[in-house]
C-alpha positions, 0 to 999 in steps of 0.5 A: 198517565194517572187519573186525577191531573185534570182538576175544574174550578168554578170561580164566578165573576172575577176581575180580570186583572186578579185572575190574569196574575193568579195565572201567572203566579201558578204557571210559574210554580208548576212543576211537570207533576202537577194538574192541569187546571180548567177555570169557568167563570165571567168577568166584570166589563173589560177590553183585552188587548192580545200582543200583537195588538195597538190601540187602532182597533178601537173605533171610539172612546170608552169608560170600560177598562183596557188591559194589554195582556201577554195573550195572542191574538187582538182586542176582544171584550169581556162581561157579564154573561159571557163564559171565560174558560182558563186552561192551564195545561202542561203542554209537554205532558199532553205532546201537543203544539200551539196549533193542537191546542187551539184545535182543541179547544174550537172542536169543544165549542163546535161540539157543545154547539152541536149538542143544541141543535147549532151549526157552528164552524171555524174561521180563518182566525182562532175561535168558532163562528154561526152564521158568519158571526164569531161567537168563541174567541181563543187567546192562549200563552205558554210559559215554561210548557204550559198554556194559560189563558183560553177563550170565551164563549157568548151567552147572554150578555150586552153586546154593545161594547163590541161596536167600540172595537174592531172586534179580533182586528178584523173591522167586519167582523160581527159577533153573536152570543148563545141567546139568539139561537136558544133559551139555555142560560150560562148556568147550564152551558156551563154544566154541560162545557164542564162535562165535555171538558172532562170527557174529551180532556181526561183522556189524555190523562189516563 
């Protein structure tokens, strides 16, 4: 395949909702042509639940929004100072699975990890755990090829809201964020995943 059908956007801290439709509206006009998309960026204080989820994962009330979304998985939280990545990719381009995918996006985290000095691993369920503690959560959608959706990654953020849910339905479940093993801050994971993505992704696109 040609070079150049990987493009990056760095988009800030967006409301979830907005950037939940302006995936939708792009998946929906893509053609089988066009480049895939990698989106970094934070979002304002929101729970998500995943399609298989209900209200029962939330172990009490809270002010923060709730949006039941079309992704897989469970509720999970996002927030400030935590990185969200998007991937819009044409599945059927790349020959790849649900399950490929997935793969794929838990080796970019583990591999971004090893590159601070910290052991990370997957679990049973998607995402990538230190020390028995999820730090990564991964949801992803196909429509018509392409996924949209992504994961999360923690870094320096309030982790309290987590305790008002059964985080990824799971009640033992514990999470963790970049902070607690290094002083690197989102603005340099974010550099450094960006650069992981290009070289382990454009690859695919020669």
């Amino acid at each position: 395949m040609n070079k150049g059908l990987l493009k990056i956007r760095e988009l800030g801290r967006q409301d979830f909702v907005d950037t939940w439709s302006s995936m939708m509206n792009i998946v929906l006009s893509k053609g089988k042509e066009d480049s895939d998309e990698v989106w970094f960026l934070e979002h304002q204080p929101v729970f998500t639940l995943g399609i298989s989820d209900s209200n029962n994962n939330f172990l009490k009330n809270t002010d923060i929004p709730v949006m039941r979304t079309d992704r897989g998985g469970k509720v999970t939280y996002h927030g400030p100072g935590q990185l969200v990545i998007y991937f819009i990719f044409n599945l059927r381009r790349l020959g790849w699975g649900p399950k490929k995918m997935i793969f794929e996006l838990e080796e970019l985290i583990v591999e971004l990890l090893d590159t601070y000095g910290i052991n990370s691993e997957r679990g049973e369920i998607p995402g990538v755990f230190v020390e028995e503690k999820k730090i990564a959560s991964i949801g992803i959608k196909i429509k018509r090829g392409f996924t949209y959706h992504g994961m999360s990654l923690n870094i320096d953020m309030d982790l309290e809201p987590f305790s008002s849910i059964n985080p990824c339905g799971v009640s033992s479940m514990k999470v963790t964020q970049l902070k607690e093993y290094t002083d690197i801050g989102l603005h340099q994971v974010t550099k450094d995943l960006k650069n992981l993505v290009k070289l382990k992704f454009e690859n695919h696109f020669e």
